[in-house]
C-alpha positions in Angstrom: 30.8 53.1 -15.5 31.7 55.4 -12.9 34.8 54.4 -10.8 34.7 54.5 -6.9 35.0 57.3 -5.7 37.8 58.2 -3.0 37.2 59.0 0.6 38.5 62.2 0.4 36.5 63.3 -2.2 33.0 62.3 -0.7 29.8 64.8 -0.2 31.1 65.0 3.5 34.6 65.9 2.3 33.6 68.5 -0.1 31.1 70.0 2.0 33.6 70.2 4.8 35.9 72.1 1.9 33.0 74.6 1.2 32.9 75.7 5.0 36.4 75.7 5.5 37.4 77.9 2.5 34.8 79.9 3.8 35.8 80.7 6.7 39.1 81.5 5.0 12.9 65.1 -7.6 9.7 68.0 -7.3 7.9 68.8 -10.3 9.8 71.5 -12.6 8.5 74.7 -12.6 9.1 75.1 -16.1 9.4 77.9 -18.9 6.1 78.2 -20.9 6.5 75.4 -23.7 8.9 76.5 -26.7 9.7 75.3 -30.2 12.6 73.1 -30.1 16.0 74.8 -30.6 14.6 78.5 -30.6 16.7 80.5 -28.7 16.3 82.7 -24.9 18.0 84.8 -22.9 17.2 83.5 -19.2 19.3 84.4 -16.5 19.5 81.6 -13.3 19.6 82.6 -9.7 22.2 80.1 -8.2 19.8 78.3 -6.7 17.3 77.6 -9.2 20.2 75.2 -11.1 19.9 72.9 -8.3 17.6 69.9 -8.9 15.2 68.9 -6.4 16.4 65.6 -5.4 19.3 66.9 -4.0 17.2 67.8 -0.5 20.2 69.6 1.1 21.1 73.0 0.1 23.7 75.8 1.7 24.4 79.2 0.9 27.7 80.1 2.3 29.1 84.0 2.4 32.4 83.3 1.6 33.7 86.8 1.4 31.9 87.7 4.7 33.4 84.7 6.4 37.2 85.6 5.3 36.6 88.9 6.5 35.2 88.1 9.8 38.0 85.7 10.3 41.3 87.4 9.2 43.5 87.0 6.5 45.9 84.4 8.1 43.4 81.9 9.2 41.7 82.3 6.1 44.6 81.3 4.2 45.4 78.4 6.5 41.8 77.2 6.7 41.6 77.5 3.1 44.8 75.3 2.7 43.5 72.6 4.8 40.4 72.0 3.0 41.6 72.2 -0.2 44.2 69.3 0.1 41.5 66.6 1.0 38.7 67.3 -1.1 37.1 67.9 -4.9 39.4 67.6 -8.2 41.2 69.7 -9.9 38.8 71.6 -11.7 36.5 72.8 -8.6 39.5 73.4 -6.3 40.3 76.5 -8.2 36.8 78.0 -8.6 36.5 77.1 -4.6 39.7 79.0 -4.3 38.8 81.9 -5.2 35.0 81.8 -4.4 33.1 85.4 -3.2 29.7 82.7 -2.5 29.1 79.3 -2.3 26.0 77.3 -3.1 26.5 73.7 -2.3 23.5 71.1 -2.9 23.6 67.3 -1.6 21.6 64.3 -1.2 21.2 64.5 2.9 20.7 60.5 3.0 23.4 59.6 1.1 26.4 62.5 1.9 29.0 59.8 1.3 27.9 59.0 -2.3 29.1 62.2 -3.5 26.3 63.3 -5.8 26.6 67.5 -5.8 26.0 70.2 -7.2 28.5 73.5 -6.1 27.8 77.1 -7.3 30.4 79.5 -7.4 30.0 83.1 -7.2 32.5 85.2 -8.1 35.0 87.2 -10.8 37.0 85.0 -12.7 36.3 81.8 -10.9 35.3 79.7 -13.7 38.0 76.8 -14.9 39.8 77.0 -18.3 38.0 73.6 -19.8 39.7 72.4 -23.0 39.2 69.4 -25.7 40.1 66.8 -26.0 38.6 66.5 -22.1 36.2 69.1 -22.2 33.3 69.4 -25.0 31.3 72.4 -25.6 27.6 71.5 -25.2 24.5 72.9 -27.2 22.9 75.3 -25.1 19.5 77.2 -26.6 20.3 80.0 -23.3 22.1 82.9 -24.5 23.2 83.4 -21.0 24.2 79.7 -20.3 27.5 78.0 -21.9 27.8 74.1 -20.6 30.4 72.0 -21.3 30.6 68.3 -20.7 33.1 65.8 -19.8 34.3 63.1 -22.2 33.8 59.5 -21.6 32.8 58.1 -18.5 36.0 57.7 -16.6 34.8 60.6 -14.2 34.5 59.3 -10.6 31.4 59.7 -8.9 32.4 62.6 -6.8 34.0 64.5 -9.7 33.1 66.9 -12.1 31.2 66.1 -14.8 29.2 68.9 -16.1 30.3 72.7 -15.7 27.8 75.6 -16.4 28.7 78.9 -17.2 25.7 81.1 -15.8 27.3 84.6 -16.9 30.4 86.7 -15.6 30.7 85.7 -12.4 28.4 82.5 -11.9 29.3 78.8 -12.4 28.3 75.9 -11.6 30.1 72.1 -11.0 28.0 69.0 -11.3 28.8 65.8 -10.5 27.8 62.9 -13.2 24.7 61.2 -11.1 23.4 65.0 -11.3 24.3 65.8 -15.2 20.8 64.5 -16.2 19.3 66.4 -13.9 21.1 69.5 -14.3 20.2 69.3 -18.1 17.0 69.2 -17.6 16.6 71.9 -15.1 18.2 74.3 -17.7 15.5 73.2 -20.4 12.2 73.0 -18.6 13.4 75.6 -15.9 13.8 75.3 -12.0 12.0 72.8 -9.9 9.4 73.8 -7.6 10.8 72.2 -4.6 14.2 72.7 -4.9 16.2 74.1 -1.8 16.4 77.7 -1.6 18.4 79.2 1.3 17.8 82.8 2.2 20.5 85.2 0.4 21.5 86.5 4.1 24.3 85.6 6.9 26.8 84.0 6.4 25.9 80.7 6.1 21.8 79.7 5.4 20.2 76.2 4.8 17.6 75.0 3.5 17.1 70.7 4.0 14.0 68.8 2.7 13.3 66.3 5.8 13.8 62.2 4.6 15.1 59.2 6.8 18.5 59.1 8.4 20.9 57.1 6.7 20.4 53.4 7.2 23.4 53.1 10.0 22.5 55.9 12.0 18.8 54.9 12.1 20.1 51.7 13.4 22.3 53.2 15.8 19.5 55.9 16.9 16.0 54.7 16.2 13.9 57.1 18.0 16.0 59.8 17.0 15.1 58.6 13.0 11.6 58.7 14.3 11.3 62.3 14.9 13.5 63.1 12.0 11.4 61.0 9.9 8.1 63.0 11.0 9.5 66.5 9.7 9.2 68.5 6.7 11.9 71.2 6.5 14.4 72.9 8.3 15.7 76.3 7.3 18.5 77.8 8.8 20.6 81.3 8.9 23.8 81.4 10.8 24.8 85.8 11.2 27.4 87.8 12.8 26.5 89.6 15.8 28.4 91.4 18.4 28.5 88.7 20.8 30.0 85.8 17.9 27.7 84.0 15.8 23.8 83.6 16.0 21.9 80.8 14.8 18.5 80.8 14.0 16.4 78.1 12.9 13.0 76.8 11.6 12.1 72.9 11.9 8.7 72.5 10.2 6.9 69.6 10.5 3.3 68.0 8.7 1.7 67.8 12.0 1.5 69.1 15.9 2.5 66.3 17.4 5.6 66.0 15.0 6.8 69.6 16.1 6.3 68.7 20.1 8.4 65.5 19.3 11.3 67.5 17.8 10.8 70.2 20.5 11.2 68.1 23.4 13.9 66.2 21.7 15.7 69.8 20.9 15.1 70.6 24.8 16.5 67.3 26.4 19.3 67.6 24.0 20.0 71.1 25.4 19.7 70.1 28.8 22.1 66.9 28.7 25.7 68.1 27.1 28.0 67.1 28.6 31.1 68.9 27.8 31.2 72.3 29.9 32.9 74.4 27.3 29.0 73.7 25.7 27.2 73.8 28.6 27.1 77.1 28.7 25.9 78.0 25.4 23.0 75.0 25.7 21.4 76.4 28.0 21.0 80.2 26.6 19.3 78.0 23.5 15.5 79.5 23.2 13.5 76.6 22.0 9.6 77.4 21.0 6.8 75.8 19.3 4.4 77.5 17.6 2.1 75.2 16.1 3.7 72.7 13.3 7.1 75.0 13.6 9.6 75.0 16.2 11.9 77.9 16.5 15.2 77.8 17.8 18.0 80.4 18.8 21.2 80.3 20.3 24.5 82.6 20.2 27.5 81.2 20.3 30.1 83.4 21.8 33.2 84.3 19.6 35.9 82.3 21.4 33.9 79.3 20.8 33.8 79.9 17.1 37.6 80.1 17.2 38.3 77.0 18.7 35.7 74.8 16.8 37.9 76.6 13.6 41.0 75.3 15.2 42.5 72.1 14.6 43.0 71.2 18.6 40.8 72.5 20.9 37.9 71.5 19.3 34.7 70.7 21.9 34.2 67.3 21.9 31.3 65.8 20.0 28.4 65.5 21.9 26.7 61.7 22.4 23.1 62.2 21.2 20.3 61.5 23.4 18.1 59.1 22.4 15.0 59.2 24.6 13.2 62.7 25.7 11.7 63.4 29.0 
């Protein structure tokens, strides 16, 4: 059985790691059927090794984000999220990360289940017996190796996956299965898929709130509940950092519900250093998508990335006008 896992290694704590060093189930898609055992020579786009049930997936540009920051605050930012989050063995591949892919169960961020892809040179972890066991793998291009036993805590590492030179990727052990069986059918169909642009992009599958904050927010779950997707590019522009989004949704009157939602949102925050930037936000509907844009200017940026000085969380409105 899998232990508890601790706080500080939740989903929430290790996708707050993935941003911060930064800054410093669908159908598979399959292969054609093959004999059992016979050997390829596939090569996996990061993405594709996600499974579908994880409906949250970002892309972060690591190496653009350091860059864009400085040195110093990417090496204090860096150090901050490190000490709180993930174990040993995806610390060091965060570390030293060039791209991030990181894939979570939207619903259920607390429980831990991942799946984090690392891109870059010499990021993959030294894994060793007794620990570590070299899996079977009928993908010239893919090495796995598994975890012994089943002392790994739920938000550890339980599977690693060598995808070539620079690619690797950490699974956590609710995911092994599914990891597994992407790499022997092939990727799933509705897996998230970020664009390979900005530096950061998302891609989320739409599903219900969590249970407390559907208590706590009920129209709010409502509209969220009525959606589809929601993609998501975050770029550098001269003014700081512009976000652009798509929030698709089954049906018209879905999209005006999250439109006017968006709009009284926008119109209602109540801390000034916001206010500003809410109410440059372009908010458009265009049939079953609503497109949103906003720029938020640099110093903003800075201070959100700062440990005081932080803009206060906004309360979240529950009924539109």
């Amino acid at each position: 059985m899998w232990s508890k896992p601790a706080r500080q290694g939740s989903g929430v704590a290790l996708l707050a790691a993935a941003l911060l060093v930064a800054c410093s189930g669908g159908k598979s898609g399959g292969d054609k059927a093959r004999p059992p055992g016979a050997l390829i020579a596939r090569r996996y786009d990061p993405s594709e090794i996600i499974p579908a049930d994880l409906d949250l997936v970002l892309r972060i540009d690591v190496a653009r984000m350091r860059s864009g920051i400085g040195p110093a605050a990417a090496a204090d930012l860096s150090a901050r999220a490190l000490k709180g989050a993930g174990d040993d063995v995806l610390k060091g591949a965060l570390s030293c990360a060039d791209v991030l892919w990181f894939g979570a169960r939207l619903g259920d961020l607390d429980g831990a289940d991942h799946v984090v892809v690392v891109e870059g040179k010499g990021c993959a972890p030294s894994l060793e017996p007794p620990v570590w066991k070299k899996g079977s793998s009928t993908n010239r291009e893919v090495t796995i190796f598994d975890h012994e036993g089943d002392s790994v805590p739920r938000a550890g590492t339980a599977k690693v996956v060598i995808l070539g030179a620079r690619t690797t990727a950490f699974v956590s052990p609710v995911e092994r299965d599914s990891v597994s069986r992407v790499l022997r059918d092939g990727p799933d169909n509705l897996r998230g898929n970020p664009t390979a642009e900005g530096l950061l992009s998302v891609d989320v599958r739409a599903s219900r709130l969590p249970p407390a904050l559907e208590r706590k927010f009920p129209r709010i779950g409502a509209i969220v509940a009525g959606l589809e997707r929601l993609r998501g590019t975050v770029t550098l522009v001269d003014e700081g950092l512009q976000i652009d989004a798509q929030i698709l949704s089954p049906t018209e009157r879905g999209a005006e519900k999250a439109r006017r939602f968006l709009e009284t949102l926008r119109d209602n925050v109540a801390d000034p250093r916001l206010a500003g930037v809410m109410k440059s936000v372009r908010i458009e509907q265009i049939e079953r998508t609503v497109r949103v844009r906003v720029v938020v200017p640099a110093k903003i940026v800075l201070a959100l990335l700062s440990s005081e000085g932080a803009p206060s969380e906004a309360t979240p409105v529950e009924k539109p006008k």
